[in-house]
BAKOLDO-455225 format. One record per residue: residue in one letter; x, y, z of N, C-alpha, C in turn. Coordinates in steps of 0.05 Angstrom, whole numbers, padded with zeros to 5 digits, always signed. Each point is the difference from the previous one (the first is absolute). Layout:
<atoms>
AXYZXYZXYZ ...
</atoms>
This chain:
<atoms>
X+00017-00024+00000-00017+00024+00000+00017+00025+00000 X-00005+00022-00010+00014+00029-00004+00001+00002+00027 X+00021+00020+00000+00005+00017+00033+00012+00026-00012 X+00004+00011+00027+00011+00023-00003+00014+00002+00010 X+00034+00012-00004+00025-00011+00015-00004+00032+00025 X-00016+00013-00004-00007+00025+00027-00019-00007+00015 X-00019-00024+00001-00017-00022+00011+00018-00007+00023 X+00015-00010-00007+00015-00021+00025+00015+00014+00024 X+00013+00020-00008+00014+00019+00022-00026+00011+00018 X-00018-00003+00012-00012+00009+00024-00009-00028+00013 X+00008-00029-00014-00009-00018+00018+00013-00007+00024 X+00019+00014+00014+00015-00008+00022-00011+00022+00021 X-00015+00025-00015-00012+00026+00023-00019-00014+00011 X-00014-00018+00008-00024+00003+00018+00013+00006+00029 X-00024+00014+00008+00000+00012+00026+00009-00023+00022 X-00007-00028-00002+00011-00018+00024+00018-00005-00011 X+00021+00002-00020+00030-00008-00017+00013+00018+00013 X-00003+00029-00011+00012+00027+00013+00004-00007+00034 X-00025+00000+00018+00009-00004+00021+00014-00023+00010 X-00001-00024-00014+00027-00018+00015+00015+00007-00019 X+00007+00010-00020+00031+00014-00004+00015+00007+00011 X-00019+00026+00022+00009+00017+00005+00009-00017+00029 X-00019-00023+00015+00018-00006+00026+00024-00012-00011 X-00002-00010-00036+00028-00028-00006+00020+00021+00003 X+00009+00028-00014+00018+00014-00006-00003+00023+00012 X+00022+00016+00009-00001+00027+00008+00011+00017-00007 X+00020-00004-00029+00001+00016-00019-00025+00021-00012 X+00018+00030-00006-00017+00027-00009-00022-00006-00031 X+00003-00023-00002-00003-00008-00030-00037-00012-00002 X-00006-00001+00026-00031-00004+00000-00021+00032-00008 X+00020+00021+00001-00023+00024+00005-00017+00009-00028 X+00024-00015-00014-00022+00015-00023-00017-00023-00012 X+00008-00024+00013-00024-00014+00002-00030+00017+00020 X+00001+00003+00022-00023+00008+00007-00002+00029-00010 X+00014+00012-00021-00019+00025-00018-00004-00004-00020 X+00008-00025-00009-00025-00010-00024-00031-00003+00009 X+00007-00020+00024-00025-00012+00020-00024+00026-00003 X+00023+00034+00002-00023+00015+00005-00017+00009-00019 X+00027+00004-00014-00018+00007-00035-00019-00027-00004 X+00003-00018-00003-00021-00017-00011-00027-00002+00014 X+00005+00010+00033-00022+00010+00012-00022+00015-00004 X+00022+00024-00009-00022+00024-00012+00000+00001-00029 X+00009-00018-00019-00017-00013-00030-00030-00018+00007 X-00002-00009+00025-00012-00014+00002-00035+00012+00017 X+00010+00024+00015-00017+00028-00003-00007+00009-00018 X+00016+00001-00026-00012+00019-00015-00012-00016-00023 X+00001-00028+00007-00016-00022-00022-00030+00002+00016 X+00007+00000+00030-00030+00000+00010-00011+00023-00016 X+00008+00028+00003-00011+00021-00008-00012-00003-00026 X+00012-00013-00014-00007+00000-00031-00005-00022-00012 X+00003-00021+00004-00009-00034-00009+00001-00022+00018 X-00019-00007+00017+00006-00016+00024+00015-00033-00011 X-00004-00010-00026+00013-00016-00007+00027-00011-00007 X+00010+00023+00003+00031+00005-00003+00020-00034+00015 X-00008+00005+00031+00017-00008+00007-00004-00030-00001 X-00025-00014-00016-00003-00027-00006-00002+00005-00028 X-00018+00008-00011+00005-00008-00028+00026-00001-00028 X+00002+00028+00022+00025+00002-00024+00025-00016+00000 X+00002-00012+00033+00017-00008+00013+00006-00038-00018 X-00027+00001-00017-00005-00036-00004+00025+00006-00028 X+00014+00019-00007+00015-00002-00020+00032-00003+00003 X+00003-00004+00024+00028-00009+00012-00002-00021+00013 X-00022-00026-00009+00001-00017+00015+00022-00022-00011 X+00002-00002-00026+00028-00016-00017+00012+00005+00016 X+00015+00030+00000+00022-00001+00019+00002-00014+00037 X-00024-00007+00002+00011-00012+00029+00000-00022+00000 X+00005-00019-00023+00003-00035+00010+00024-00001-00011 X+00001-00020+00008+00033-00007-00009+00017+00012+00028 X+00037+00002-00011+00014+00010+00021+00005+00030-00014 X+00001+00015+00023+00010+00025+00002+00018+00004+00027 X+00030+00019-00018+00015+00006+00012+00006+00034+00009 X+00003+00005+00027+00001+00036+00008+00016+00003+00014 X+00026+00015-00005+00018+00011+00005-00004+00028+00012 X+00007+00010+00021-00003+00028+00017+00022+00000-00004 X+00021+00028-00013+00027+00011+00001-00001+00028+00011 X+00030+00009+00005+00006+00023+00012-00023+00020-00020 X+00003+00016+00020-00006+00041-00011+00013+00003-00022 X+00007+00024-00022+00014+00006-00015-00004+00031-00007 X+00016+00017+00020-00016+00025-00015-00017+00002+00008 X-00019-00002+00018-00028-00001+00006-00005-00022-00014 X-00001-00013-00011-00019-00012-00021-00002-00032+00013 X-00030-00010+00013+00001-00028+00002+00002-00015-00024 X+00010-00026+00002+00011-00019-00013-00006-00035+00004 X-00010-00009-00023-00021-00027+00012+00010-00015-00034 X+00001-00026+00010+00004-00021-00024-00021-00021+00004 X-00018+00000-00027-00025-00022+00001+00010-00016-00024 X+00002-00028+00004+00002-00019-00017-00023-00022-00008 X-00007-00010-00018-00025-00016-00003+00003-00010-00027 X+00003-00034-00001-00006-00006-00029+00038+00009-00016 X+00015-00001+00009+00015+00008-00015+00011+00033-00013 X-00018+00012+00017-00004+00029-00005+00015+00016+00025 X+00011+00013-00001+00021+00017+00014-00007+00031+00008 X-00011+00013+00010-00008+00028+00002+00009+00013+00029 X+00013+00016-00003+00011+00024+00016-00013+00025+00003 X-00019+00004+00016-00018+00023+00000+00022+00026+00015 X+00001+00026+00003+00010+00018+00012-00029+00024-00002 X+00004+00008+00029-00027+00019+00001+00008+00016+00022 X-00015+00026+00003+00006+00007+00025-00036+00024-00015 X-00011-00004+00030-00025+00017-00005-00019-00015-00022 X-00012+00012-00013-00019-00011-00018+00006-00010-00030 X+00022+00007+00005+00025-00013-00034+00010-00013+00000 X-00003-00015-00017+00024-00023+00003+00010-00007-00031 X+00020-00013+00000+00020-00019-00035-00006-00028+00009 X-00004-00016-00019+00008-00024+00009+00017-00007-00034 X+00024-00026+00008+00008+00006-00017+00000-00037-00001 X-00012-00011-00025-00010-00030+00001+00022-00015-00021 X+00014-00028+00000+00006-00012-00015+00001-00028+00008 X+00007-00016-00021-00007-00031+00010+00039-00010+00004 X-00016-00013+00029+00024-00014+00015-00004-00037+00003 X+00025+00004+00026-00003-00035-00001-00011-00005+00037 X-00020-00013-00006-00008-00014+00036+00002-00016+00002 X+00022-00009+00016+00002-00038+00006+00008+00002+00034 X-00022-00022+00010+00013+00004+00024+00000+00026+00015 X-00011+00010+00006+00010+00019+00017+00014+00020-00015 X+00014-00005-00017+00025+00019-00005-00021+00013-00031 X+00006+00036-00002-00003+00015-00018+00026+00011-00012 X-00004+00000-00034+00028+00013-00008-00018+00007-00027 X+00010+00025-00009-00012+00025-00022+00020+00023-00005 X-00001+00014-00022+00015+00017-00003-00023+00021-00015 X+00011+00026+00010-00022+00014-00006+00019+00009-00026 X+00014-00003-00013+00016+00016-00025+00017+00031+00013 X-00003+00027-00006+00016+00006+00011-00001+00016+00027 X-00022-00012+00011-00009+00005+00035+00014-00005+00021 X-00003-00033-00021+00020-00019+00026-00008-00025-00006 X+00006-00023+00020-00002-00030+00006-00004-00009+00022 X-00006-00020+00016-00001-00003+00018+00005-00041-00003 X-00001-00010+00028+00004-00025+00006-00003-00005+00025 X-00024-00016+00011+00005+00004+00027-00021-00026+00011 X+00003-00012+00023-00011-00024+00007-00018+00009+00028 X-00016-00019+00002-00026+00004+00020+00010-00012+00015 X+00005+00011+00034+00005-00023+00028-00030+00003+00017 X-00005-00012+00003-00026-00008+00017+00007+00012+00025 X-00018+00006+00018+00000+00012+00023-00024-00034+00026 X-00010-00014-00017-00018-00014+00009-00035+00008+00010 X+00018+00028+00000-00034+00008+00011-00024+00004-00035 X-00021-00013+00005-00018-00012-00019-00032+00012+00007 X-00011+00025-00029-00030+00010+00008-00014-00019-00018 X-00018-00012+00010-00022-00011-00018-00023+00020-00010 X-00015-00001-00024-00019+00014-00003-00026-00014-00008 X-00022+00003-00001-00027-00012-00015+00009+00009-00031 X-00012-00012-00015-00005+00006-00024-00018+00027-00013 X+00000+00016-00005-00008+00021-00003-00033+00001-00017 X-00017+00017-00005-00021-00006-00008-00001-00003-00037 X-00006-00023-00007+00005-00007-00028+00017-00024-00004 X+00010-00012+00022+00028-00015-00002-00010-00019+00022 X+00013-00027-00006+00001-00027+00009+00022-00007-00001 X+00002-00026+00031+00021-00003+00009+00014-00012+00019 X+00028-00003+00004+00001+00001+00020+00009+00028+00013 X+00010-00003+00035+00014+00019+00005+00023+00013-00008 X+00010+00035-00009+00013+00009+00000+00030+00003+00017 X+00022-00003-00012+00023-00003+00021+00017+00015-00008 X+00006+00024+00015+00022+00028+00002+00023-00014+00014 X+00014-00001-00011+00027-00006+00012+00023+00023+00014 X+00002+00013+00012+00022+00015+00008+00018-00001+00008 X+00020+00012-00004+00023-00001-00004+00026+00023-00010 X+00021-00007-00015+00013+00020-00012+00018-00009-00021 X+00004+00013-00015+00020-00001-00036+00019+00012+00009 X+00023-00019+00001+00031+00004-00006+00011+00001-00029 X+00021+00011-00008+00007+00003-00016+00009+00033-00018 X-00004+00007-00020+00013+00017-00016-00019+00029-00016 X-00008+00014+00010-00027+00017-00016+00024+00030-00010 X+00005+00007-00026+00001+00023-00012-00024+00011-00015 X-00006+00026+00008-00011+00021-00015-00003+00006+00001 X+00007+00030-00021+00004+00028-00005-00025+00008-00022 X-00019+00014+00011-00025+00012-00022+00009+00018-00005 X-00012+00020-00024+00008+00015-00026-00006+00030+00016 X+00024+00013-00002+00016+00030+00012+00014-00014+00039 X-00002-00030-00005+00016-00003+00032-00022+00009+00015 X-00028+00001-00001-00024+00002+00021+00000-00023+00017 X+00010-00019-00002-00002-00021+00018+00034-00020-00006 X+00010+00007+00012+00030-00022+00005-00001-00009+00019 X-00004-00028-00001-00006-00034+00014+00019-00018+00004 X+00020-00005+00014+00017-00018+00007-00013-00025+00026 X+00002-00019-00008-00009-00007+00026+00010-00036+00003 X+00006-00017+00015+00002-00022-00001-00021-00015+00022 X-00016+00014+00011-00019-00020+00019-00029+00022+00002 X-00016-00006+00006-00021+00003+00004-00032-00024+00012 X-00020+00016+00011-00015-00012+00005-00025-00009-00018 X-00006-00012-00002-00021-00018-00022-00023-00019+00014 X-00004-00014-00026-00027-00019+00009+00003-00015-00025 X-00016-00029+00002-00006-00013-00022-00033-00013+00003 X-00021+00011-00021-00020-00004+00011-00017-00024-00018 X-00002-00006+00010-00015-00034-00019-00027-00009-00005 X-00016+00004-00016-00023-00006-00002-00017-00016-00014 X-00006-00023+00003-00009-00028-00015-00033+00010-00005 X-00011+00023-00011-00022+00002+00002-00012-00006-00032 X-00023+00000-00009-00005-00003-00021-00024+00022-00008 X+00012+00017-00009-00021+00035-00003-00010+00002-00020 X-00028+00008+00003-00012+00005-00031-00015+00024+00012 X+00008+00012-00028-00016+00031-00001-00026+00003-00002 X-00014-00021-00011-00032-00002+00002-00003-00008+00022 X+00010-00018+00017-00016+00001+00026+00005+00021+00019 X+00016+00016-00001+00011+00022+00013-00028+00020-00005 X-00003-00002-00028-00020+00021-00007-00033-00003+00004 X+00001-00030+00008-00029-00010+00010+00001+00005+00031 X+00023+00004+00018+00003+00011+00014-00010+00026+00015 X+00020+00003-00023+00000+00038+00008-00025+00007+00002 X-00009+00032+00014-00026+00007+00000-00002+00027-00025 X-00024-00009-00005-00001+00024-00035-00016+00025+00020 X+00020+00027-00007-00004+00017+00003-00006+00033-00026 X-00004+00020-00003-00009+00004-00016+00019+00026+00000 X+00010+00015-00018+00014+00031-00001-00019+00025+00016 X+00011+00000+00015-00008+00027+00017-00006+00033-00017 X-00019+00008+00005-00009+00027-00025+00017+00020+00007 X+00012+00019-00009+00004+00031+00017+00029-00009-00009 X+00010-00012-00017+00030+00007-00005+00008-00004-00029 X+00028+00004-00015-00005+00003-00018+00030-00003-00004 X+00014-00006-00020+00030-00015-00006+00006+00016-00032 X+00028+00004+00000+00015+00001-00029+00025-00015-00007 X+00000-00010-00019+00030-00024-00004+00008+00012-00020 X+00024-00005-00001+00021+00011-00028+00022-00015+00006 X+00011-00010-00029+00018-00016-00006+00019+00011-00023 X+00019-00012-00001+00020+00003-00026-00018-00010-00029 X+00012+00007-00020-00017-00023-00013+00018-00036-00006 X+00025+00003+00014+00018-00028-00008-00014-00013+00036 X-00013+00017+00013-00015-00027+00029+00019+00009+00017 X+00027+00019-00003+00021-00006+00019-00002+00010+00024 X-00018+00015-00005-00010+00027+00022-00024+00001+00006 X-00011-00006+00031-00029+00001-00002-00006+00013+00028 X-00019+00025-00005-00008+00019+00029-00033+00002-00007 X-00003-00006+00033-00034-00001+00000-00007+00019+00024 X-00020+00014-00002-00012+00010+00022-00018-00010+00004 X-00019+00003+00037-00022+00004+00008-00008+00009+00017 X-00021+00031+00000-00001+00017+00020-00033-00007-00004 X-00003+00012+00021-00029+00005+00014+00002+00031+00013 X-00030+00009+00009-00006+00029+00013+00024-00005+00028 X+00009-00017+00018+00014+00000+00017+00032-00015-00003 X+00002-00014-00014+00023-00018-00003+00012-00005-00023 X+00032-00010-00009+00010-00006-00022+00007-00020-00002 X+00013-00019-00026+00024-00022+00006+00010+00010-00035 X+00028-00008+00013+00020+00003-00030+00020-00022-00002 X-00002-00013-00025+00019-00022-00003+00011+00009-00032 X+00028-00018+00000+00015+00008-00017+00017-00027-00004 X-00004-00010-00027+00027-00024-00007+00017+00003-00022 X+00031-00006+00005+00014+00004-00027+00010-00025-00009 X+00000-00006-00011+00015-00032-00014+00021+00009-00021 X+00020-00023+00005+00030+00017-00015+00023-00027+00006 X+00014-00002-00024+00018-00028+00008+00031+00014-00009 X+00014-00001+00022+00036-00012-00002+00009-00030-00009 X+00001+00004-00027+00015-00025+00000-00026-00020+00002 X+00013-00023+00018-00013-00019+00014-00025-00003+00017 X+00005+00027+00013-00016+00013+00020-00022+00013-00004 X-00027-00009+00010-00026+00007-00004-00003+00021+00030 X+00000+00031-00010+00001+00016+00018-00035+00007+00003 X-00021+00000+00024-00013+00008+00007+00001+00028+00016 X-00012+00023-00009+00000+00015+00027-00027+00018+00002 X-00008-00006+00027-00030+00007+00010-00006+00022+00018 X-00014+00021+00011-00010+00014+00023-00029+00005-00003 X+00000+00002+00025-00028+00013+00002-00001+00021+00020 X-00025+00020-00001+00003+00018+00014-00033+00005+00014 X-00011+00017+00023-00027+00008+00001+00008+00027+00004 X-00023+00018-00008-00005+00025+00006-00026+00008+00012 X+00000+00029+00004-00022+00011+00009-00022+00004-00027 X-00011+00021+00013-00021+00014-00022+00016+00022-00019 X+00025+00009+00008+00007+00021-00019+00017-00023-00021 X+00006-00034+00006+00016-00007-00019-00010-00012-00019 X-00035+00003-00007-00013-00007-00020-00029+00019+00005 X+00001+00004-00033-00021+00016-00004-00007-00009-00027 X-00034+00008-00002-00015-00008-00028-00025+00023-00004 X+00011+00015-00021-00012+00021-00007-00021-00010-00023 X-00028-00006+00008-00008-00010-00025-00010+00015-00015 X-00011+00031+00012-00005+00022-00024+00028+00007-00019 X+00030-00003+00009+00018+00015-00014+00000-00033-00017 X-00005-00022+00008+00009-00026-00009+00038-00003-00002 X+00000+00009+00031+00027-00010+00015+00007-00014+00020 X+00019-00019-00003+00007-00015+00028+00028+00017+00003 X-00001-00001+00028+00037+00010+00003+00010-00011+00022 X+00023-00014-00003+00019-00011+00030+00017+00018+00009 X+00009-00010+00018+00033+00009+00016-00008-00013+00028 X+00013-00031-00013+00013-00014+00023+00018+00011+00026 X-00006-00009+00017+00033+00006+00021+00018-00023-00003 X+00012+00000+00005+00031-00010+00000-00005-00034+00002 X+00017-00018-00017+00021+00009-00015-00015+00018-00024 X-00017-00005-00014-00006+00021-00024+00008+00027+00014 X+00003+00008-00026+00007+00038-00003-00024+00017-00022 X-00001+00014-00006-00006+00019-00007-00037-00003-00003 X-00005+00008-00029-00036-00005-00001-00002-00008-00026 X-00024-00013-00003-00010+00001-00030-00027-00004-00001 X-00007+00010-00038-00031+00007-00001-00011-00017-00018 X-00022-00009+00003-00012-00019-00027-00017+00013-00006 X-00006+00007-00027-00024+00015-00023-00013-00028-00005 X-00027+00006+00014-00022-00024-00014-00009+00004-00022 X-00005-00018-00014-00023+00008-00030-00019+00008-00001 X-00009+00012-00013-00021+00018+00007+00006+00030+00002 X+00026+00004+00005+00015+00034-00002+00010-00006-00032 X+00025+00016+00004+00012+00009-00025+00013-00027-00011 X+00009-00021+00012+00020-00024+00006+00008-00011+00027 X+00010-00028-00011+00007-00006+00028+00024+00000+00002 X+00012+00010+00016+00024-00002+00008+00016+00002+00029 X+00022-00019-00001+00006+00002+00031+00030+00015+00000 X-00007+00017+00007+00036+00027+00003+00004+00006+00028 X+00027+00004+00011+00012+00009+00021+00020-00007+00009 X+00005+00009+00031+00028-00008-00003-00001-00024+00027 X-00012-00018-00002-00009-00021+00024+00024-00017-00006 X+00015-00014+00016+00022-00018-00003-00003-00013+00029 X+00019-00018-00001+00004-00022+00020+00026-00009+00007 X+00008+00002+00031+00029-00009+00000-00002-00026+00017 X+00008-00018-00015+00007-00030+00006+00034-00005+00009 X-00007-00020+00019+00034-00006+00018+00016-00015-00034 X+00026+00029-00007+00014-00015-00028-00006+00018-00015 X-00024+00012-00007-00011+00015-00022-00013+00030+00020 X+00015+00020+00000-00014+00017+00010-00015+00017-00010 X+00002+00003-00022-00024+00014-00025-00015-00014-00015 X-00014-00003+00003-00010-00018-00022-00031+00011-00006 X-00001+00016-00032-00030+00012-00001-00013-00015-00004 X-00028+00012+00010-00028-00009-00008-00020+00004-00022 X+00007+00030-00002-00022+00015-00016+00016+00012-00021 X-00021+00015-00025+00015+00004-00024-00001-00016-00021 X+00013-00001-00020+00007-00005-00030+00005-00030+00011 X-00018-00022-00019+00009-00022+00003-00019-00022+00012 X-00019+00025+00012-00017-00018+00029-00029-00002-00021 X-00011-00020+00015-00036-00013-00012-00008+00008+00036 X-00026+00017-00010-00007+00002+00033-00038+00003-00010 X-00010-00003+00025-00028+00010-00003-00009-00012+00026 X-00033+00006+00006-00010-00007+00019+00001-00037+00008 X+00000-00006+00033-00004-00031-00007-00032-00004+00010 X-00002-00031-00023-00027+00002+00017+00003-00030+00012 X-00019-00011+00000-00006-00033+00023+00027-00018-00005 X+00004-00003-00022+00031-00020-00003+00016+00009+00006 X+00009+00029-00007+00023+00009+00009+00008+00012+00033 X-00029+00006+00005+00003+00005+00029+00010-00028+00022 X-00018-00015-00016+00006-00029+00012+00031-00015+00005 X+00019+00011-00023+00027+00000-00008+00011+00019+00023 X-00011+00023+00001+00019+00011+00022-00008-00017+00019 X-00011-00006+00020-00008-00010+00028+00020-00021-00007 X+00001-00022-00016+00015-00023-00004+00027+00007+00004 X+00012+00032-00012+00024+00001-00003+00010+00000+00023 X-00016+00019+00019+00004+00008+00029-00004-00024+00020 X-00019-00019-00010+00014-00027+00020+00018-00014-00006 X+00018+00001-00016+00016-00016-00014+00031+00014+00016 X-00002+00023+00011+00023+00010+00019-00004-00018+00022 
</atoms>
């Protein structure tokens, strides 16, 4: 079944994982584990606010990724910047994030045993083996999935990790770190997940704009309401070997979305990481068009525009809105 190699890096955060982590180790390297914990908290507020189905339905599209084995690596700081290695299937991914941005930078490695070895081309490489700690979480099988019990292994990876991301934003030396190996004999299907789930319906009073590149490489969505925002942003881009992902999201108030439907205008200005603003001309005026100077700085890429020459933008309606909520549980 398809996955998503940005699927697998949050299966080691649950809230009872985090807390016996945190009695296994007492290394500084748990904290930005619990400020993901927070942000995902308040994504999970502002799904109530705006689609109560969020946090099951959309959720039934990362269920591939949880059978089988998955591997998660916690490494040093860098620069500010946390630092996490998810492996699954042969797939190798190195996320770096700090705040609501993150790179991940994906290529296919080797898993045998315990032991991971990959080279990211000119990032770096790594080689490094799993030691068990003995201490063992079981889990139930999740809703959609049959089974037996789930088995987290903890522990820690010895061995060899280089990498240096693009302007030296993150330089990574490391030979040990703490990890997990998580195992799951379940057998998941997306239709029962979705006979499951409970059908909920789009909430009235809000209203979304998406714009893309036209090569897909670039994709920014809004969704504001009279009280609230959400802003997501994806770039896709390959080095070499290397399948570079990079994602943020942002919320705002009431001044960071507006919808003028007499002028037939939408206009943003995200807070941070986005910068500046931009405006969409609906049809129905002179043209549509999306101009300004809205950009996004991602950990690696600190400019990177949004708006302007190049972009497909317009209002979203039921599918595309539906796409953002998906994107936003997929962090």
């Amino acid at each position: 079944m398809p996955w998503s190699p940005m699927s697998i890096r949050p299966l080691v955060w649950g809230h009872r994982t985090v807390s016996r982590l945190r009695r296994y180790r007492d290394g500084p390297m748990l904290s930005h584990t619990c400020s993901r914990m927070s942000i995902l908290i308040a994504m999970c507020v502002t799904a109530v606010i705006f689609w109560p189905c969020v946090s099951r339905a959309e959720a039934i599209s990362s269920l591939p990724a949880l059978t089988g084995q998955t591997v998660s690596i916690l490494l040093p700081r860098s620069n500010g910047f946390a630092v996490t290695i998810a492996a699954r299937q042969g797939r190798i991914v190195l996320n770096a994030f700090r705040g609501s941005a993150e790179t991940s930078y994906s290529v296919r490695g080797q898993m045998r045993a315990g032991s991971l070895r990959a080279r990211f081309g000119r990032f770096g490489a790594m080689a490094m083996r799993f030691y068990p700690s003995g201490r063992v979480i079981q889990a139930e099988p999740v809703a959609g999935c049959v089974g037996k019990m789930s088995r987290l292994r903890l522990g820690h990876f010895s061995g060899k990790i280089r990498f240096i991301g693009e302007g030296n934003y993150v330089v990574l030396y490391a030979v040990r770190a703490a990890g997990s190996i998580r195992e799951a004999p379940w057998n998941c299907s997306v239709r029962r997940a979705r006979q499951k789930a409970d059908k909920h319906h789009l909430k009235p009073g809000f209203s979304g704009l998406a714009a893309r590149t036209s090569s897909g490489s670039r994709f920014f969505a809004a969704l504001g309401s009279a009280t609230f925002a959400s802003f997501v942003v994806e770039k896709q881009e390959r080095s070499g070997r290397v399948e570079i992902q990079r994602k943020a999201f942002a919320f705002g108030g009431v001044r960071s979305y507006s919808a003028d439907h007499r002028q037939g205008t939408v206009s943003v200005r995200p807070p941070a990481p986005f910068y500046g603003a931009g405006t969409l001309q609906l049809p129905g005026s002179d043209s549509t068009k999306w101009s300004g100077t809205l950009g996004v700085s991602f950990p690696g890429a600190p400019h990177v525009r949004l708006a302007g020459p190049g972009f497909r933008a317009g209002a979203a309606g039921e599918r595309a809105i539906t796409r953002i909520f998906g994107f936003l549980a997929s962090f």
